[in-house]
C-alpha positions as MATLAB code, in Angstrom:
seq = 'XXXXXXXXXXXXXXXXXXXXXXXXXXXXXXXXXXXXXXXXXXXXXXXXXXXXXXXXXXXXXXXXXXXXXXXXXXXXXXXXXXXXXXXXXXXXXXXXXXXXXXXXXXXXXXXXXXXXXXXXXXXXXXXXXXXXXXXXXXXXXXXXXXXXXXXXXXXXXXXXXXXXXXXXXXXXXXXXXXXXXXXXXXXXXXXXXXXXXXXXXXXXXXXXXXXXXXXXXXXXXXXXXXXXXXXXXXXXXXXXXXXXXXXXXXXXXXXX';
ca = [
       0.000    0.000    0.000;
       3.031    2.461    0.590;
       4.195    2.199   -2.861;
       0.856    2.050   -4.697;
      -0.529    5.501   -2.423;
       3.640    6.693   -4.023;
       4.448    7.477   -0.028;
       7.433    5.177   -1.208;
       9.545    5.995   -4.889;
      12.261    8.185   -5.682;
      10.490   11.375   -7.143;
      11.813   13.603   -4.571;
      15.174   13.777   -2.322;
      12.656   13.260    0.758;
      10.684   10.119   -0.660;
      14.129    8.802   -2.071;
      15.517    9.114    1.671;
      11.797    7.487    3.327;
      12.140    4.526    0.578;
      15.946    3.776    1.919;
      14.820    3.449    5.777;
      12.303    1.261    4.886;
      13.734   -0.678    2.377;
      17.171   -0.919    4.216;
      15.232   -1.578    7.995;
      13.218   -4.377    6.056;
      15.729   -6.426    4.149;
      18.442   -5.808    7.420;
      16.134   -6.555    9.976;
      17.400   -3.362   11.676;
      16.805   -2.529   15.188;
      14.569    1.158   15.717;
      17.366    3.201   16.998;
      20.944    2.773   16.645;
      21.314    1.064   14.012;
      19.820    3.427   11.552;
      21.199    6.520   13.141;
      24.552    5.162   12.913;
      25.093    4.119    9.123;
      28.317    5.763    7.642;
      29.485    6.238    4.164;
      33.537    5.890    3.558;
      35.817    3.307    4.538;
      34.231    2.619    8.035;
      30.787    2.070    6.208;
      28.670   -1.173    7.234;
      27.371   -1.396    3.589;
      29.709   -2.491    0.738;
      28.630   -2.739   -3.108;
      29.148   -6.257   -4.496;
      29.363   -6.848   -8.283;
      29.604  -10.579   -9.365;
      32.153  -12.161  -12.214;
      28.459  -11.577  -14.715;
      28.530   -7.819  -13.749;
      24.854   -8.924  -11.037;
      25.165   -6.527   -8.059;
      24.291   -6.780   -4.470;
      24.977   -4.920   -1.390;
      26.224   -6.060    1.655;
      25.233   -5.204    5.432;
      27.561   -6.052    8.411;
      26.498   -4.830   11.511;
      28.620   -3.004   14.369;
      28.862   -4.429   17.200;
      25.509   -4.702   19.029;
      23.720   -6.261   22.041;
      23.566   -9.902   20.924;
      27.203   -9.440   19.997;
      29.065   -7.599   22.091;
      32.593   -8.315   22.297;
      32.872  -10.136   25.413;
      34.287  -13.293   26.288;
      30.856  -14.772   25.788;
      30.323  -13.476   22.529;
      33.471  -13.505   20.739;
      32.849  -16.510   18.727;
      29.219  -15.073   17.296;
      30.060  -13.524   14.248;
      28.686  -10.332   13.361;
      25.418   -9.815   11.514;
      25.583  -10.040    7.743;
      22.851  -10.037    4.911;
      23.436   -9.031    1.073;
      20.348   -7.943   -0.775;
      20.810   -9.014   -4.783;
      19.150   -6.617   -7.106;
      15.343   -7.104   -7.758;
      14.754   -7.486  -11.229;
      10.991   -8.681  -11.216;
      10.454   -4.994   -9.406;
      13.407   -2.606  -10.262;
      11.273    0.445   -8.675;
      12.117   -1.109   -5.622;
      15.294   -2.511   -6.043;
      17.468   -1.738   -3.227;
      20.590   -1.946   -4.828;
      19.896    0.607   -7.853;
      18.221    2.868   -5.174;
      21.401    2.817   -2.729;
      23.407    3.599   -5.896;
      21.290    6.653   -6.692;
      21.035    8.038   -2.956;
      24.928    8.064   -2.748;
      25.100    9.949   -6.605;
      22.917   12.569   -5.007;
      24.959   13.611   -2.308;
      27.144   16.234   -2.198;
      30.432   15.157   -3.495;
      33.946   15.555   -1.203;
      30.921   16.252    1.899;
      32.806   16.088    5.204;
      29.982   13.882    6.758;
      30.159   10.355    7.323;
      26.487    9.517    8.322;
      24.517    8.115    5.679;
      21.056    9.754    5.955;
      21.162   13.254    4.751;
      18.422   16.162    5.312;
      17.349   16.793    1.796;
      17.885   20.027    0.855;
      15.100   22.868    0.512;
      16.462   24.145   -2.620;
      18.346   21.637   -4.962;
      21.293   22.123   -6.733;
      22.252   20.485  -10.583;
      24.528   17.503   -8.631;
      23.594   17.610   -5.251;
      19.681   17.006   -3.636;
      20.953   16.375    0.456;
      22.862   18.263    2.886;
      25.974   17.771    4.604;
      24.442   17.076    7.370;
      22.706   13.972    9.222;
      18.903   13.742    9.322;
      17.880   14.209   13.151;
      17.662   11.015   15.787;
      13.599   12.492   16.223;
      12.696   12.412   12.112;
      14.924    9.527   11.431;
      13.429    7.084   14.247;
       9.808    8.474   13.393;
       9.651    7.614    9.372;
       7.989    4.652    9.797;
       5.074    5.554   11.767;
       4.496    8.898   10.284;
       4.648    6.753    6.531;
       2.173    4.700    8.104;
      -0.118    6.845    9.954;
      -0.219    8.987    6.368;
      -0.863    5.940    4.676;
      -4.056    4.994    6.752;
      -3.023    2.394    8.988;
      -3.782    2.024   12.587;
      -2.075    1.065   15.251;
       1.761    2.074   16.788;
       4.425    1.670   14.069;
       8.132    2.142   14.561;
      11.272    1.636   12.517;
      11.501   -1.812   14.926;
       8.037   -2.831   12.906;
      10.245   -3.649    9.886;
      12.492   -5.945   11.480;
       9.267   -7.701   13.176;
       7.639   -7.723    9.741;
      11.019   -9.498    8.070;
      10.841  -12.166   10.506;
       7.373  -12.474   10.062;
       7.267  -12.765    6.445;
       9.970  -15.686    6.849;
       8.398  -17.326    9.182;
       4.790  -17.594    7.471;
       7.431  -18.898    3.879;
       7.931  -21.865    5.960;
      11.758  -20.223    6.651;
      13.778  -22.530    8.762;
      14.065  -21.034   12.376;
      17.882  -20.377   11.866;
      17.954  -18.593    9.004;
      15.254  -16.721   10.220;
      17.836  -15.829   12.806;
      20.786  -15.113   10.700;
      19.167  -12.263    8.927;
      17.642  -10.262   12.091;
      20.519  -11.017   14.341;
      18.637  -12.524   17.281;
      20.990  -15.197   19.050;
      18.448  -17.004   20.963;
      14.596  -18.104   21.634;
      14.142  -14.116   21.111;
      13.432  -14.812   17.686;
       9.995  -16.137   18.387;
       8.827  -13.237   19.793;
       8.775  -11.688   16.151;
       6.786  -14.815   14.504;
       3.060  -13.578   13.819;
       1.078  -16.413   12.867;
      -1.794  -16.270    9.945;
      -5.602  -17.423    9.770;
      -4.956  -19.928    7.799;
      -2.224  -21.253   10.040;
      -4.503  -21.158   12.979;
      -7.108  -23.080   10.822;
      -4.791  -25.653    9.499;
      -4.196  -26.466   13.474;
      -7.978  -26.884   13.949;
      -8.463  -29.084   10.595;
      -5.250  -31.174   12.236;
      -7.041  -31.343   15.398;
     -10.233  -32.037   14.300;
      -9.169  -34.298   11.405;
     -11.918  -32.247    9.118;
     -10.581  -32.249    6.403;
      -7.851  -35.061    4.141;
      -6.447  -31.998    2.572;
      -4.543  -30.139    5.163;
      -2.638  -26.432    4.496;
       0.930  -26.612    4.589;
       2.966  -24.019    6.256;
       2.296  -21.467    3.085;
      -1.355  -22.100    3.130;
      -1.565  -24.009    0.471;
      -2.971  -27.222    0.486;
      -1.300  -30.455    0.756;
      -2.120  -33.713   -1.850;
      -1.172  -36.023    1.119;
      -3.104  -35.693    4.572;
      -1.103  -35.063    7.628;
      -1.972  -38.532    9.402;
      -3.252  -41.445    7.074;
      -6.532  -43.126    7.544;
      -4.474  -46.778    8.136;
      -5.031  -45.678   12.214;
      -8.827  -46.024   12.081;
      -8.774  -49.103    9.629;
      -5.879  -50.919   11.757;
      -7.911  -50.279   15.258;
      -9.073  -53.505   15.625;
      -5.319  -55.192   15.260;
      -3.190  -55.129   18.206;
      -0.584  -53.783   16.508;
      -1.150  -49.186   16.087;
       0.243  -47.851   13.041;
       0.652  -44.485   12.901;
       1.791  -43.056    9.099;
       2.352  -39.495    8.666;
       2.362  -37.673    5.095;
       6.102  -37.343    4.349;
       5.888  -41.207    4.452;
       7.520  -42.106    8.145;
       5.464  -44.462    9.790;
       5.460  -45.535   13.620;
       4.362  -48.756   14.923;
       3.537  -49.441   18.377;
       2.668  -52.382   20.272;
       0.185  -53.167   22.970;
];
């Protein structure tokens, strides 16, 4: 809904610089505060452009050091946080990568400043459409929710909503828990805190339950050709023997 209402898009130095703190707090999993306020540009920058032997780019994240990784003794195995976004051909309007490019064109060339979100400028120049100067903490940590609010939705949205909705959109792709993981940075059960489940996955547990249905949803809500538990329990009651056969095809056996 944000980019069909064109809240997100690159029209205009402020949109351009909305569209990266989404973008980048979705496909980064980033955390509200810090970790937005504190992108650089230059050689201590957590981003790094990537282009591949075929000439594909992608851009790389690497987090500083945070609280799931904080240099103690405990931690110094955990390796930092790391995700690379590839360039989205099936929707280049909201390709990351060619959108990063851009932002960094537009700013002010040989600028002194190392942060990476710029106040766009009131009056724009031929080559330059941002300041030399970092957005504030207040306008920076509020994008989110004022995009939202503009947009119509209700509720309290942060920059933090992004990272809950990355996990979240994993999660309901049938995304192992790990990976899940890797990309927002969590280190522990915390991760499950972020998992939102779906009416359809909350009526696939009731047709399990029940056993209403031989066509169960699978984790994507689609539904499956082979039923979760085979009908060989109810026709094998009467034998001593139970045999229990599930739908990838393991079957248990159990004795009375």
């Amino acid at each position: 809904m944000l980019w069909r209402k064109q809240f997100l898009g690159e029209d205009t130095p402020r949109q351009l610089l909305d569209t990266l703190v989404y973008l980048i707090g979705l496909n980064f999993a980033l955390r509200a505060g810090d970790e937005h306020r504190f992108l650089r540009v230059g050689s201590a920058s957590q981003f790094e452009l990537l282009v591949g032997s075929s000439g594909e780019k992608s851009l790389k994240y690497t987090e500083d050091i945070s609280k799931t990784n904080q240099g103690s003794l405990k931690h110094r195995k955990l390796e930092r946080k790391s995700g690379t976004v590839s360039e989205n051909h099936d929707f280049p309007e909201r390709c990351l990568v060619r959108l990063f490019e851009k932002y960094i064109s537009l700013k002010l060339k040989n600028g002194k400043c190392d942060s990476f979100y710029l106040r766009p400028l009131t009056f724009l120049t031929s080559d330059c459409c941002y300041a030399d100067v970092p957005v504030g903490i207040h306008p920076l940590c509020s994008t989110t929710g004022r995009l939202c609010k503009a947009a119509g939705f209700t509720g309290y949205y942060t920059n933090h909503s992004l990272r809950a909705t990355t996990a979240t959109r994993l999660y309901e792709s049938g995304i192992d828990e790990q990976l899940i993981a890797e990309r927002t940075g969590h280190k522990s059960v915390a991760i499950r805190a972020y998992k939102r489940t779906s009416g359809k996955m909350a009526s696939t547990v009731d047709n399990i339950i029940q056993r209403k249905s031989s066509r169960i949803l699978d984790t994507k809500g689609k539904a499956s050709a082979t039923p979760l538990i085979s009908h060989d329990v109810e026709e094998k009651a009467k034998q001593r023997d139970l045999c229990l056969k599930l739908g990838d095809g393991t079957t248990f056996s159990m004795k009375f």
